[in-house]
Steps between C-alpha positions, in 0.01 A plus 500: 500500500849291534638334244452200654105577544478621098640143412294297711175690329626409167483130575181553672361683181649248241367231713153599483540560153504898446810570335721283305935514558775451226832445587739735312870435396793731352734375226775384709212244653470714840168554710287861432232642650173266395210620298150514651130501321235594716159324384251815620169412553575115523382278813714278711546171377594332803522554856892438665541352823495727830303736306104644516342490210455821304084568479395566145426916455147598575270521184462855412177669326473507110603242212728228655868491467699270282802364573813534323610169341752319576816581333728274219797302561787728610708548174867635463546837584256731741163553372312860468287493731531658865848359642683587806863396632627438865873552562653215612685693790639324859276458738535733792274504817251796587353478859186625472338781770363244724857292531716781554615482841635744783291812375644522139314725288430301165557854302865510679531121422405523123765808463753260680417218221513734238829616569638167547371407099643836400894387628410168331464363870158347519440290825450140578291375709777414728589861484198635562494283861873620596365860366190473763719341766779803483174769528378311825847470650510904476132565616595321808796759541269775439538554145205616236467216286389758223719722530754215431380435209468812329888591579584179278231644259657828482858368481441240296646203698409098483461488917333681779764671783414710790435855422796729504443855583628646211875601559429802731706643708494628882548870427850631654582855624730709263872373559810735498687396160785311531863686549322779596591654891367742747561803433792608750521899490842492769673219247398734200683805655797324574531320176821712419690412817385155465628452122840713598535255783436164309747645228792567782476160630544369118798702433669413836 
């Protein structure tokens, strides 16, 4: 689930009356994560708007079941008894497998959100739009929308480019090194008469 869809159950669960929420504050009068009692075994108390009711379970064979009672006032401080938190964390947007668009794998999607919260990136939804508008811009030029992705997986980056092909070169006969000439087998023989020349002219 998103974060957005864990936070929406919460309200739907303390509305009906199955868990109980207590705001939390740090010394300097800041906002931490709040503290939440689930009531196991108890029965909804109400029924929210835009919502079907929850059936009761189905009675079961042997001695009936009682149910817990209802707990005391909240006091200061947690309570022992079976406590979980939720990390107040920004809210980020997870398309789901049925609203990812242009062929997207949701595995290759989920490693491209993961990597965005590991930079300390996570999208918007307003990102997430632009991101899904870039990958249909390069399917349209032939691109694999995938294959996209997982390059900005493996590298690490925020966006989505066109794959590169990975630096390589067009292969390239041997070359002669450089100051290097032909060998000339005349020029070599007459390398004394050449030099005795050269130095004639310099002395004259």
């Amino acid at each position: 689930m998103s974060i957005r869809a864990i936070r929406k159950h919460l309200v739907l669960l303390e509305g009906l009356g199955l868990l109980s929420r207590w705001a939390q504050k740090r010394e300097n009068g800041s906002n931490t994560t709040d503290l939440f009692k689930l009531k196991i075994g108890a029965l909804p108390t109400s029924t929210p708007r835009h919502h079907v009711p929850v059936p009761p379970p189905a009675p079961r064979a042997g001695p009936p079941r009682h149910l817990v009672p209802p707990p005391p006032a909240p006091r200061a401080g947690p309570e022992p008894s079976l406590t979980t938190t939720v990390s107040k964390e920004p809210e980020t947007t997870h398309a789901g497998a049925d609203a990812l668009p242009h062929g997207i794998e949701p595995e290759t999607w989920e490693g491209f959100l993961e990597i965005r919260h590991k930079i300390g990136k996570p999208p918007t939804e307003r990102a997430v739009v632009m991101i899904f508008r870039s990958l249909g811009k390069m399917k349209a030029e032939g691109e694999d929308v995938n294959a996209v992705l997982e390059q900005s997986v493996v590298n690490e980056w925020a966006g989505v480019f066109p794959v590169k092909d990975g630096g390589r070169k067009q292969k390239q006969g041997p070359q002669r090194p450089v100051g290097r000439e032909k060998f000339d087998p005349v020029a070599f023989v007459n390398r004394g008469a050449t030099r005795r020349q050269e130095r004639d002219v310099t002395d004259y």
